[in-house]
C-alpha positions, 0 to 999 in steps of 0.5 A, spaced: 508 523 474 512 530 474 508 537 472 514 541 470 515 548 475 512 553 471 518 560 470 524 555 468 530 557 464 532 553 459 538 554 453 536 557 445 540 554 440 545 559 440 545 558 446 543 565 451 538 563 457 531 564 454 524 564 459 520 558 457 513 562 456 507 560 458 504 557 452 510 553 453 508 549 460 503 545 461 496 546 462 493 545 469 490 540 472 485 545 475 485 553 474 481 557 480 479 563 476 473 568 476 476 571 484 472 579 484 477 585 483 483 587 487 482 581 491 485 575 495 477 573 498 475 566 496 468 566 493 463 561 494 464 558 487 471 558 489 470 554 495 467 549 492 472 548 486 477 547 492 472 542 495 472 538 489 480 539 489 481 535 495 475 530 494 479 528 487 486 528 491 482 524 497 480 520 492 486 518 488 490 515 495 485 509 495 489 508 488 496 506 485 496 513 482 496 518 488 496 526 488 504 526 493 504 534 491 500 540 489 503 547 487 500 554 486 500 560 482 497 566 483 495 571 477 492 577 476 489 581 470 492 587 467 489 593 472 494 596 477 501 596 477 506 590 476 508 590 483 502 591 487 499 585 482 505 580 483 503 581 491 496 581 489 496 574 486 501 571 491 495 573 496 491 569 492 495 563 491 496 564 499 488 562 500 488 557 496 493 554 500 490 556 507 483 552 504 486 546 501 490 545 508 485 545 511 481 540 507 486 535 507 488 535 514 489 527 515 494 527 509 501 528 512 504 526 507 501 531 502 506 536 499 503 543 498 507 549 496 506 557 492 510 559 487 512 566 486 506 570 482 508 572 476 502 577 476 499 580 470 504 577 466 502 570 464 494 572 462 490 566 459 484 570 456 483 577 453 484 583 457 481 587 454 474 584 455 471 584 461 470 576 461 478 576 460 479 579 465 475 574 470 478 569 467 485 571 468 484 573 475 486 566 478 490 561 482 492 555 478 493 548 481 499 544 478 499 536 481 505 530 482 502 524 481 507 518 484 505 510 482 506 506 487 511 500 486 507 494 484 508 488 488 512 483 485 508 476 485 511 471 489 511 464 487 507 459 491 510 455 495 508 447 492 508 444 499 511 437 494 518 440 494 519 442 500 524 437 504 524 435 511 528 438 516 534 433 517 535 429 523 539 432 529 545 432 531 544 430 538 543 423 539 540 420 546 539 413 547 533 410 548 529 410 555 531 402 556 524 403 562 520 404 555 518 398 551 515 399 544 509 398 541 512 392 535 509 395 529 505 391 524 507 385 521 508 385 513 501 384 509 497 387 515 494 394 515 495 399 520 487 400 521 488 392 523 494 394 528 490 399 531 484 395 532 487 390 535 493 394 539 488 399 541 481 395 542 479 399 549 479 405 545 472 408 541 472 407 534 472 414 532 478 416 537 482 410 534 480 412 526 482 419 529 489 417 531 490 413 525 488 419 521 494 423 524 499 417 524 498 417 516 499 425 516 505 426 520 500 430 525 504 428 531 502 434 535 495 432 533 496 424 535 500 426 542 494 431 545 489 424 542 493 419 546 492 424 552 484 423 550 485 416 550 488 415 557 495 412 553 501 416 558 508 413 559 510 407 554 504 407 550 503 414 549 511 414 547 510 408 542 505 411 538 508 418 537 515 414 535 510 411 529 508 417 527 515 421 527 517 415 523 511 415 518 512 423 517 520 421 515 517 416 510 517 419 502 510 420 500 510 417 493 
């Protein structure tokens, strides 16, 4: 979201330069105003507006919508001279900056800029009232809110779709010293096989293997072995039945 800078140029219909005015702009999203006569000095009212200026701008970062950008413009009322009233109001906008800077410190990637003063020229209230002029002595406070991307929403991944890696290419004999284990026979359950194959072991550690063996978990089923006392030919013969379980389509 961009605030339009304020004293641009732009083209009539006949096409001559014309001055965009001031009740052409937007209006701010904050006017510090009520600074005392003929000076630049932040009152104890104006610190507090400054202070809840930079809570709401701390604030809008834990959000998708983040004040990026603050620009400030100084103004005056109508007493004095028009040259000594645009440095008057740029003297204002100055320590206001000065105020704000301080308050947002941590945020580096804040952007905070003064706009050349326009002095008394662009008054918001009467000047002939004593209350007009209160009001027109001010810094307005323009933000730049920039929305962060939206995240885009990845698909989960449907763990059924995924295949498995193919084999190798490298192929290597087989150890002729490592005799394996036969596999169960036809009709006969793995929970029997390792029963019988495996009787030394404890019940739980052989339900364990077995839990394993089924899930593809040959990592799991290596370090289970390894409990179990199995090295060499029977820890190897083990694994072999799992890497074949794990290639074998879920249906």
């Amino acid at each position: 979201m961009y605030v339009p800078l304020s004293g641009s140029i732009g083209d009539d219909e006949a096409g001559k330069p014309t001055r965009v005015t001031l009740a052409m702009r937007p209006k701010p999203y904050l006017s510090l105003n009520r600074f005392d006569f003929d000076n630049s000095s932040l009152t104890k009212r104006l610190h507090s507006m400054v202070e809840a200026l930079s809570k709401a701008v701390m604030r809008s970062w834990a959000t998708s919508q983040p004040v990026t950008a603050i620009r400030l413009i100084g103004h005056t009322d109508s007493t004095g001279t028009e040259k000594y009233n645009i440095g008057l109001g740029d003297r204002r906008a100055h320590a206001v900056e000065e105020a704000l800077r301080k308050k947002l410190s941590g945020l580096d990637r804040m952007k905070i800029t003064v706009e050349p003063s326009p002095g008394e020229s662009e008054p918001r209230a009467d000047n002939g009232t004593r209350e007009g002029r209160a009001i027109n002595r001010r810094v307005e406070a323009f933000v730049t809110i920039t929305p962060r991307p939206t995240p885009s929403k990845k698909k989960p991944v449907n763990l059924w779709d995924v295949k498995p890696l193919p084999d190798s290419v490298i192929r290597t004999k087989p150890n002729p010293y490592i005799q394996p284990i036969p596999g169960p026979r036809p009709g006969q359950s793995l929970s029997d096989w390792l029963e019988k194959k495996l009787n030394r072991l404890p019940s739980w550690l052989r339900t364990r293997m077995r839990d394993a063996i089924l899930d593809g978990a040959c990592g799991t089923l290596g370090m289970l072995a390894e409990q179990g006392g199995l090295t060499g030919p029977e820890k190897e013969a083990v694994q072999s039945l799992c890497r074949a379980a794990a290639k074998t389509p879920i249906r």
